[in-house]
N, C-alpha and C positions, 0 to 999 in steps of 0.2 A: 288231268290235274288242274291245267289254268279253268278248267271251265266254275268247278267245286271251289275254286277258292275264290272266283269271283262272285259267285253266286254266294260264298260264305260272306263277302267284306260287304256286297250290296246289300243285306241282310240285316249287316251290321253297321251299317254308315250311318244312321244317327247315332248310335255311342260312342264311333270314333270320334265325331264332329262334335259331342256332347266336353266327350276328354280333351278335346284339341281345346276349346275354347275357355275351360278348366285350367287350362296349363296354362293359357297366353294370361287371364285374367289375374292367379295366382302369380305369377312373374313380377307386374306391375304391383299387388300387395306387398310379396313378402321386401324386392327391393326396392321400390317406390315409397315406403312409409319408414320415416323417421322423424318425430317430434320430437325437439329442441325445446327445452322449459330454460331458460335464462331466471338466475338470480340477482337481482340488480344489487350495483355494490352501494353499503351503505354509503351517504355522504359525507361523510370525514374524511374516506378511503377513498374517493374519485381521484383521479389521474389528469392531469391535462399535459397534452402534447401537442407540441406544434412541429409541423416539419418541414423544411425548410425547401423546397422541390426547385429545381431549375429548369427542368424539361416536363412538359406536361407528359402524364402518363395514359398510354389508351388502352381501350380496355380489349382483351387479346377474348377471343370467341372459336373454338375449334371443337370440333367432334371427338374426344380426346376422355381421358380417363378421367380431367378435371373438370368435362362439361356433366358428366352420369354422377361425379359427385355431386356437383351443383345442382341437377336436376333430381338427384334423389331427396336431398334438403330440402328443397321444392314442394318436392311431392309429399314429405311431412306435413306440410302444410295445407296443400289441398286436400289432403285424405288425412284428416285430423285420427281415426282412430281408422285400426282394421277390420273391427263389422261396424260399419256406420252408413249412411244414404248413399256417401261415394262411389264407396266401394261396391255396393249395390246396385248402382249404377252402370258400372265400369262390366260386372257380369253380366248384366241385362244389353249394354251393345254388343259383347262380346254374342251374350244366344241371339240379340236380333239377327247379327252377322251372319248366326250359323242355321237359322232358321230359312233367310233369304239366301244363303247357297244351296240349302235344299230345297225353297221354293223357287229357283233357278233352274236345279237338275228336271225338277219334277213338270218342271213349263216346255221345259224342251224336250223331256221324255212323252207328255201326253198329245203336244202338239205335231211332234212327229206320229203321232197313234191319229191324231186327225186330218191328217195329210195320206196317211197309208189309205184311211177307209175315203178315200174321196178318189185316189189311184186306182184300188181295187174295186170302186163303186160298190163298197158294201153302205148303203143306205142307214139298215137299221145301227150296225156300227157305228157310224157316221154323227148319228144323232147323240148314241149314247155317248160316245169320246165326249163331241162338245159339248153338252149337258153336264158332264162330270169337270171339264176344262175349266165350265163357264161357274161352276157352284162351289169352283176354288177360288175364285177371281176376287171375291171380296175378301179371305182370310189372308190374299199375299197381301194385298193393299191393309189393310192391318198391319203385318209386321215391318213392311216399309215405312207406318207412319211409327209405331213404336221405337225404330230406330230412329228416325229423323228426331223425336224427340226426345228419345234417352241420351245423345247427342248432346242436344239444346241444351238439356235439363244439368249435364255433365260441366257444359263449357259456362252456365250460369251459377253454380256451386263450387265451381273452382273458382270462378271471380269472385262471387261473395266471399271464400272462404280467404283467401288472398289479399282482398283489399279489408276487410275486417280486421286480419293481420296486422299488417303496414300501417294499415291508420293508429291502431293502439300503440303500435312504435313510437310513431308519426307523432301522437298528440300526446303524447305522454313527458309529465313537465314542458319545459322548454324545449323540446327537440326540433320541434316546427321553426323557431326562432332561430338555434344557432345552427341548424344545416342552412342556411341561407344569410348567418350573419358571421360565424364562426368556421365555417368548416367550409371549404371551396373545391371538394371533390367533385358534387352534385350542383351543376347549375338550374337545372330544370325539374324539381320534384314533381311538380305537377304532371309533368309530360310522363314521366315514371308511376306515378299514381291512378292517373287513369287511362289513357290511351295504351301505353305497356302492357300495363297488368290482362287488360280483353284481349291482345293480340298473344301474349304468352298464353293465356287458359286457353284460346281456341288452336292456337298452335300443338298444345300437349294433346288436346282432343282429336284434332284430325289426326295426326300422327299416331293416336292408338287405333282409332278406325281406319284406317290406310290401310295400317301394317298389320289388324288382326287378322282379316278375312283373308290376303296371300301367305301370313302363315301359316295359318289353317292350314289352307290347301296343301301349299308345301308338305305339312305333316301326315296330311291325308293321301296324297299321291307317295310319297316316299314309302309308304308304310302299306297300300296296295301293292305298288310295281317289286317294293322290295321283295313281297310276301311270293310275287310269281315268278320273277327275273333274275331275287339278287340284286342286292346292293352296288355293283361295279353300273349299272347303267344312270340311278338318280345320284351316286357319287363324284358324276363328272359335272350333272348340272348342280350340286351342292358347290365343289371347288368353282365353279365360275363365279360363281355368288358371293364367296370369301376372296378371289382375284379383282373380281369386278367394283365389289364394293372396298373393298381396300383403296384401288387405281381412284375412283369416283371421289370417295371422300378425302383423299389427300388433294383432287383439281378443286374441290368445291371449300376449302381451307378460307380463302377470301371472305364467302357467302357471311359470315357468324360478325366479322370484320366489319362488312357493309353492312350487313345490318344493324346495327350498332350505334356506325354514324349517319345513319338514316333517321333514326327515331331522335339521335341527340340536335338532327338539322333543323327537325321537325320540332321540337319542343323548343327549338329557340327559334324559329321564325313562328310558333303561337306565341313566344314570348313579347317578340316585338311588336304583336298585334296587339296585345291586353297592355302593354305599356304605353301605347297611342290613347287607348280607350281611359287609361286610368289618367293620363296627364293633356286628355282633350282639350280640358279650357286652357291653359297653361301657352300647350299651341297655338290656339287660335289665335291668342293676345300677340305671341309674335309672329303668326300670320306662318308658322312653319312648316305648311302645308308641304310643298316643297323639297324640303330638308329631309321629313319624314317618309316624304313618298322617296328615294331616294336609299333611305335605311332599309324599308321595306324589302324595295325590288332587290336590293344587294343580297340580302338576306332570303328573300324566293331566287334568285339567282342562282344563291350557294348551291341550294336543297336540290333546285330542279336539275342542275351538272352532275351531283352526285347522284340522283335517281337515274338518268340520264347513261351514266358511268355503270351503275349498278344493273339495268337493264339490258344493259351490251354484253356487260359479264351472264346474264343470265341466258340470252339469248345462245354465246356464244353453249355457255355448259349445257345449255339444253341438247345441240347437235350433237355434243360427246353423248348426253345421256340416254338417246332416242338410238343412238349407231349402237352402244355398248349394251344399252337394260332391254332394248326391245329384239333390234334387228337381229345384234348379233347372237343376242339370247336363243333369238328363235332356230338361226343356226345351227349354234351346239344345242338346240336341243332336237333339231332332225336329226345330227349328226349322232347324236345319243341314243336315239332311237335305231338309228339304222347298224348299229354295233349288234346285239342280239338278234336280227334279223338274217343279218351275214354269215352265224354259225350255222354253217348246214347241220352237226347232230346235237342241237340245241334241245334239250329238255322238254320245251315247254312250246319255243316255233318251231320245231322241226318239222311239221304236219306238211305231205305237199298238196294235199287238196287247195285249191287256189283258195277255195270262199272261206277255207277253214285261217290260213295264212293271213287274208284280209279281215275276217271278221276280228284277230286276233291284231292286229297291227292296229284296226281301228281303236279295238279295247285299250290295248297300253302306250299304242303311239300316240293317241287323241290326250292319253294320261301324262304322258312326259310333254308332249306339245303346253299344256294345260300349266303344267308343274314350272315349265320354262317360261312363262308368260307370269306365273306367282313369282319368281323367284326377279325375272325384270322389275314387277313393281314392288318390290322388296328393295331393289338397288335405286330405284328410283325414290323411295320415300325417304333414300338419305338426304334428300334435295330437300323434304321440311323438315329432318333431323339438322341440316347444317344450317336453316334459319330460325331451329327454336332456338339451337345455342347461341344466338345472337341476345335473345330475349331473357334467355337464360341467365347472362352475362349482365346485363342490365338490371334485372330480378334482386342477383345475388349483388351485386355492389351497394345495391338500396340497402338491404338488409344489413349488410356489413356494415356501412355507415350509421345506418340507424342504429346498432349495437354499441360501434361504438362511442357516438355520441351520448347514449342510456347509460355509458359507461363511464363517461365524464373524460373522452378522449376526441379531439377532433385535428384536424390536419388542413391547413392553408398556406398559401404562399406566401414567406414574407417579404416585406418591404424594409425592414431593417430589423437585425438581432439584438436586442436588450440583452440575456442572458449571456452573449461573448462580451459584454462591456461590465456586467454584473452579475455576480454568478450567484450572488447572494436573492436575486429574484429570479422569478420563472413562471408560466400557469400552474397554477393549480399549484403555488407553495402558500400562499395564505394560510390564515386559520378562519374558521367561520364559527361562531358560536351563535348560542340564541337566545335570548333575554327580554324580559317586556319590558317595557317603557324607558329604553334605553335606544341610543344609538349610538355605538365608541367606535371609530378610526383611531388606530395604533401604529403608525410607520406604514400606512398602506399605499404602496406606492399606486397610482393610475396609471394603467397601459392599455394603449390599444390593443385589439387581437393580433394586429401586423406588428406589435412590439415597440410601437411609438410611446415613451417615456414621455408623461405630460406633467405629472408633479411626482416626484423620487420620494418622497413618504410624507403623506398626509394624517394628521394629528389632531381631532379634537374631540366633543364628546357634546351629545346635545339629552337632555333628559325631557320628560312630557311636562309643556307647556313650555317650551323653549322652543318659539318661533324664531325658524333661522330663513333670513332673507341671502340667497345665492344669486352671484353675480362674476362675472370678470366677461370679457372677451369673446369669438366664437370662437372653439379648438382648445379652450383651455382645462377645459376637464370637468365641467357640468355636467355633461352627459356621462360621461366614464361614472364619475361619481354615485347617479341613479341609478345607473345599469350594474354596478358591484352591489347596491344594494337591494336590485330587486333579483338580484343572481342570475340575470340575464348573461354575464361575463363574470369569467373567473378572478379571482384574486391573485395578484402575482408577488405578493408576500405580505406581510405584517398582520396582524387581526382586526377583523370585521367583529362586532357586539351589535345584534340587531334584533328587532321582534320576528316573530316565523312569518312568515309569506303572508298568512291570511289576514297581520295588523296591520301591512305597510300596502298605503294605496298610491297608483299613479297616475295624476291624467295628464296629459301632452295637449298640446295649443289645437291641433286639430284631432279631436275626440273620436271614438271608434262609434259606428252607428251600426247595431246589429241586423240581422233578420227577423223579425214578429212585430209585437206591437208595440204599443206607446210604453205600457207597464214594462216589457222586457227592455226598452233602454236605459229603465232608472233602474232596475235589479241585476241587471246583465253583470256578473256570471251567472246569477240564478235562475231557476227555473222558476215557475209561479208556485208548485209543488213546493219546491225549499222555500221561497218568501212563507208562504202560509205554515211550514214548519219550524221557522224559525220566529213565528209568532207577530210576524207584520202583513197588515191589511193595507187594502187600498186606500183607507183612508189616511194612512200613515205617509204614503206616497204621494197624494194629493197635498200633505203640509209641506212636506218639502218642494214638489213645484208652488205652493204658493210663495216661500222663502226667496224660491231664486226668479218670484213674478212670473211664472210659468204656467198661471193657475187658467189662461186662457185657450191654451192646447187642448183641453181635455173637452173645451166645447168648440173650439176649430175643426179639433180631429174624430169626434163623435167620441170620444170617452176613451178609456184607459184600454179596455180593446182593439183598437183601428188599429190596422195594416197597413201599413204606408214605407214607401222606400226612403226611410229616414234622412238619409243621406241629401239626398233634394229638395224633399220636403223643407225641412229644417234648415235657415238662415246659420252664418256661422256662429254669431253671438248663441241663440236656441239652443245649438248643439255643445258650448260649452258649458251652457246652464244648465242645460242635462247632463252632462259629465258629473256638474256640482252636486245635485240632486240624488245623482249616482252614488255621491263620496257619502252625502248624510247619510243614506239608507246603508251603505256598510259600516259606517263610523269604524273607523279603523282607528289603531293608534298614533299614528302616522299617518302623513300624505303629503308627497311628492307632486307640486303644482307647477309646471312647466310653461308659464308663457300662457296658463291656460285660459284666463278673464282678458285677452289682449281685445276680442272685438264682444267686452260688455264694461256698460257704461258705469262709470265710478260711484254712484249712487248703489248698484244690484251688488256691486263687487265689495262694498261695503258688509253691506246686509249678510253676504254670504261669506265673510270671513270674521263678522262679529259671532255668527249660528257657530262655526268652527271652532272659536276659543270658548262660546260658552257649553260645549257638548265635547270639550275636551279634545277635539282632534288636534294634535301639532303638526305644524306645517314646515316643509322646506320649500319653498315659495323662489323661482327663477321667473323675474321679471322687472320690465324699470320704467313701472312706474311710482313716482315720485311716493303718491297715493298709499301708496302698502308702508312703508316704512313703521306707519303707527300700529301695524296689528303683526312687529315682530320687534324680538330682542335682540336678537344676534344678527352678526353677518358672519359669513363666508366668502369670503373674495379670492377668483385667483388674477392675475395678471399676465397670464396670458406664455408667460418664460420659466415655467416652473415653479413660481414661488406663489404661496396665499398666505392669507391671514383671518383667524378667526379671533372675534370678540365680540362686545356687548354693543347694540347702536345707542349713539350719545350724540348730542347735539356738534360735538366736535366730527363725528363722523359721517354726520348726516351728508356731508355730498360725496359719497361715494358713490351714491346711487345717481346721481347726476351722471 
C-alpha cells in the first residue's frame, strides 16, 4: 500500500505544491486587502480637540488580534486592489518558492543518481546523470534570480504604494504644518516618512517569504504522511507548533516595544543632526561647538543603550528560540517518528524484511524529520512577526494622526486651559466665512494652541485699499493674528470674514527659497505649466524683478532658467525682493508683510509698496520702520496685556510707531 501511494503523491507533487502555494497566496488576498476611501468633513463641520495629557502615552506593539487588524489596514494599502501588479507579485514568490523546492528535491534526487554511477563505475551512466544535472543548472539559476527579484520588486511597490499614501495625507492642506505645530503625538514625521515606511515593506516581505516556503512544506508532508500513517503521527508535530509558538510569542511581547522606541531614538538623534545643519551659522557666532557636541553625544548615548539593551534581549530570545524552534523540534520530531515504527502489527511498517523497514523509515521518517524542521522555522518567523508589529504600530499611529488632523482634530499638551476659565471659547468654536475684499474680526479672541489667551476678543474690519500698519510688542498676538487668518490655527470663537486662501498672500522676514530655478522662486507655488496657463510669460516676470531692481540676477545667474541653491546664493535683502516679486506675480487681494523689507534699503522698499497700492494689493504690514507709515491708513496696535486698538493714522498718532 505505502509503496502506491507514494509513488501516487511523487506523481503528483507539483499539483500539491501548485495548491499549497494557491492557498498560502490567496490567504494574504482575501485577509490582507481592505481599502479605506475617507470622506473629508466639509469645513464648517471640522472639530478641533485638544487633550489635555499628563503622562506621555507609549505606543503598546504585540502579536495580538490588534497587531493583524492593523496589519490587515496595511495591507489595503499596499495591495490597492485584488488583481493588480501586487498581488501578482505576491503569487509569482509564492511559485518561485515552490518551483525552488522542487528544484531542490530534484538537485538532490539526480545528484545522488551521479554519486551511485561513480560507486558502481557505471561510466556511460555517469556521463549521462551529469549532462542531464549539468543542462539543468542554468533553469534553477533562473528561478532563484526570479525570486530574488519578485522579492525586490514586492518590497519596492509596497514602499511606493505606502509612501504615495502618507504623503497625499501628509500634504494635503495644512496637515504638514499642524502635525508639527498643533498636534504633539508625532515628533519625528520624517523619521516615519522614510526610514519606517522601507523597514515596514521589507519587514512584510520577508515574513511572507520566510513563512511561505515552511508552509508549504508543512502542508505537503502532513498531507503525504497523513495519506500513509494517519494523522496521530504529523498531529503531535502540529500541536508542538500551536504550544511552541504560543510559549515564543508571549517571551517575545517586548520585541514590538523595542522596536518602537528604537526607530523613535533614531528619528530624534537625525533630528538633532539636521537641527545643527539647519542653525550652523547661528552656532558658529557663539562659537557653540561644544555645547552641541554635547547634545549630540547624549542623544547617540540614548540610542546606542537602548540598542544595546535591545540586543541583549535578542541575544537572550534567540537561545530560547534555537533550544525550542530547532533542537527541541527535532526531538519531537524523532520522537514522532518513532511512534508508528514501535507498532509491531502496524499496517503499513509492519514488514520485517530489515531493507524493507529502512527503506520505509527513510521515506516517512526523512518526511517528519523535514516537517519538524518547517514547522521550527514557522515558530521562528514569529521573531520577524513580533518586529513588524513594532513597525506596524508606528505605521498605523501615522495614519491615525494624519486622519485626524484631515479631520480638523488634533491633540497636545497643554500648558494652561482657557476653556475651564471660559467656556464660552474653545478650538474650533469660531465661525469662518468667506468674502472678497473684505477682512472682519468679530469678538475673535487670539489663543495660542497651548491655550494662552493673548487678546479675549478682537474687533475690527479692514476693506481693499485699507492699508493697516501692525504693531505692539513680541507675544502679543501678531502672529496669532496671521496664523487665524491664513487658517494655519483654529478659531477659538467669534467670526472670522476673509477672502479664500488663494487672495490672501504671506511673506515672513526670512522668505522661503524653493528647489529649481530662478523663474520658480518668483512663481513658487506654481509650476511653469500653471504660470503659462494662467497667461503670464517671462517677460511679465522680468518687470517685476525690474520693480524690486532685481533686473540684474537674470544676467548674474544666466537667465530665468539657472539652477542654483537659492538659499546661499541669494544675500538676505535679494531673497526678500523675491519674495516681493513673488507677491506682484500672484497679486492677491491681500498680503500679509511681516518684517519682510527689514534688510532692503528705503529707496526699493518705497518703489515696491507704491507698485502695491497702485495694482490694488492691501497690505497688513508688521514692521517699525518709521518709513511705511505713509503707504498706510490704519493701525492695529496691541500692547502687549490684552488690550489693542484699532484706527486711522493721523498726525496725532504718528509716534506709535516710534
Amino acid at each position: 500500500m505505502a509503496p502506491n501511494i507514494s509513488k501516487f503523491v511523487s506523481q503528483n507533487q507539483n499539483s500539491v505544491l501548485c495548491a499549497a502555494g494557491i492557498v498560502a497566496s490567496a490567504w494574504i488576498l482575501i485577509y490582507g486587502r481592505q481599502t479605506h476611501k475617507r470622506k473629508p468633513l466639509p469645513e464648517d463641520q471640522i472639530q478641533y480637540c485638544i487633550t489635555e495629557k499628563k503622562d506621555k502615552k507609549t505606543i503598546k506593539a504585540h502579536v495580538n488580534a490588534e497587531f493583524f487588524r492593523q496589519l490587515r489596514l496595511l495591507l489595503g494599502i499596499l495591495i490597492p486592489r485584488t488583481w493588480s501588479v501586487e498581488s501578482g507579485l505576491l503569487i509569482a514568490v509564492a511559485a518561485s518558492l515552490i518551483a525552488r523546492s522542487i528544484s531542490d528535491v530534484w538537485m538532490i534526487s539526480n545528484a545522488t543518481k551521479v554519486e551511485s554511477t561513480i560507486i558502481t563505475m557505471h561510466k556511460p551512466g555517469f556521463q549521462k546523470a551529469l549532462l542531464r544535472y549539468f543542462a539543468a543548472l542554468p533553469l534553477i539559476a533562473v528561478v532563484n534570480n526570479v525570486l530574488r527579484w519578485s522579492i525586490g520588486e514586492l518590497k519596492l511597490r509596497f514602499r511606493t504604494n505606502l509612501t504615495k499614501h502618507l504623503y497625499n495625507e501628509y500634504l494635503k492642506g495644512y496637515t504638514y504644518y499642524k502635525m508639527s505645530n498643533l498636534d504633539t503625538r508625532i515628533a519625528n514625521p520624517d523619521q516615519l516618512l522614510t526610514t519606517d515606511i522601507e523597514k515596514f515593506s521589507d519587514s512584510v516581505c520577508d515574513l511572507y517569504s520566510n513563512m511561505c516556503k515552511p508552509f508549504m512544506d508543512v502542508m505537503i508532508y502532513v498531507y503525504r504522511v497523513t495519506a500513509a500513517l494517519g494523522f496521530e503521527t504529523p498531529a503531535v508535530l502540529i500541536s508542538y507548533l500551536i504550544v511552541s509558538g504560543v510559549f515564543l510569542t508571549h517571551l517575545r511581547r517586548p520585541t514590538g516595544r523595542l522596536t518602537v522606541q528604537e526607530q523613535k531614538l533614531e528619528g530624534e538623534y537625525r533630528y538633532v543632526n539636521s537641527r545643527l545643519i539647519t542653525n550652523a551659522e547661528e552656532v558658529a557666532f557663539y562659537q557653540g561647538n561644544n555645547r552641541e557636541k554635547l547634545t549630540l553625544l547624549a542623544s547617540f548615548n540614548k540610542l546606542t543603550t537602548h540598542i544595546r539593551k535591545f540586543l541583549e534581549f535578542r541575544v537572550g530570545m534567540g537561545i530560547i528560540d534555537n533550544m525550542v524552534a530547532k533542537y527541541i523540534a527535532t526531538i519531537v520530531g524523532f520522537w514522532a517518528v518513532s511512534r508508528p515504527f514501535f507498532i509491531k502489527d502496524h499496517p503499513v511498517l509492519a514488514s520485517k524484511v530489515e531493507g524493507e523497514r529502512l527503506k520505509n523509515y527513510y521515506i516517512f521518517g526523512r518526511m517528519l524529520v523535514k516537517m519538524a524542521e518547517a514547522i521550527g522555522r514557522l515558530v521562528l518567523a514569529g521573531r520577524e512577526m513580533s518586529r513588524l508589529a513594532g513597525f506596524t504600530a508606528r505605521m498605523t499611529e501615522l495614519i491615525k494622526v494624519l486622519n485626524d488632523i484631515n479631520n480638523g482634530r488634533y491633540e497636545r499638551t497643554m500648558v494652561s486651559n482657557s476653556e475651564s476659565a471660559d467656556s464660552k471659547i474653545g478650538p474650533g468654536r469660531g465661525v469662518m466665512a468667506y468674502r472678497d475684499n473684505v477682512i472682519h474680526f468679530e469678538k475673535v479672541p487670539l489663543v495660542t494652541p497651548n491655550g494662552d489667551v493673548l487678546v479675549k476678543e478682537l474687533t475690527f474690519e479692514v476693506k481693499s485699499g485699507m492699508n493697516v500698519l501692525v504693531c505692539g510688542p513680541n507675544g502679543c498676538g501678531k502672529s496669532s493674528l496671521f496664523r487665524i487668518l491664513g487658517e494655519l490655527w483654529p478659531s477659538w470663537g467669534g467670526k472670522v470674514i476673509k477672502p479664500p486662501r488663494g487672495k490672501l498672500f504671506y511673506i515672513p522676514q526670512r522668505p522661503y527659497m524653493t528647489l529649481g530655478t530662478l523663474r520658480d522662486q518668483i512663481i513658487y507655488p506654481h509650476t511653469h505649466e500653471e504660470m503659462l496657463r494662467r497667461g503670464k510669460t517671462d517677460a511679465d516676470l522680468e518687470g517685476y524683478l525690474e520693480i524690486v531692481q532685481l533686473s540684474y540676477l537674470k544676467v548674474r545667474e544666466n537667465g530665468l532658467d539657472a539652477i542654483e541653491d537659492w538659499i546661499d546664493v541669494l544675500s538676505g535683502g535679494e531673497k526678500q525682493r523675491i519674495a516681493m516679486a513673488r507677491l506682484f506675480y500672484h497679486n492677491p487681494q491681500f498680503a500679509i508683510l511681516d518684517e519682510c523689507t527689514s534688510a532692503v534699503s528705503v529707496d526699493v522698499e518705497g518703489e515696491m509698496y507704491q507698485y502695491c497700492r497702485k495694482v490694488g494689493i492691501t497690505l497688513f504690514t508688521v514692521s517699525h520702520r518709521k518709513s511705511l507709515w505713509t503707504y498706510h491708513e490704519y493701525f492695529l496696535q496691541f500692547d502687549g496685556r490684552g488690550a489693542f486698538e484699532f484706527g486711522p493714522i493721523d498726525a496725532s498718532k504718528a509716534e506709535f510707531g516710534s
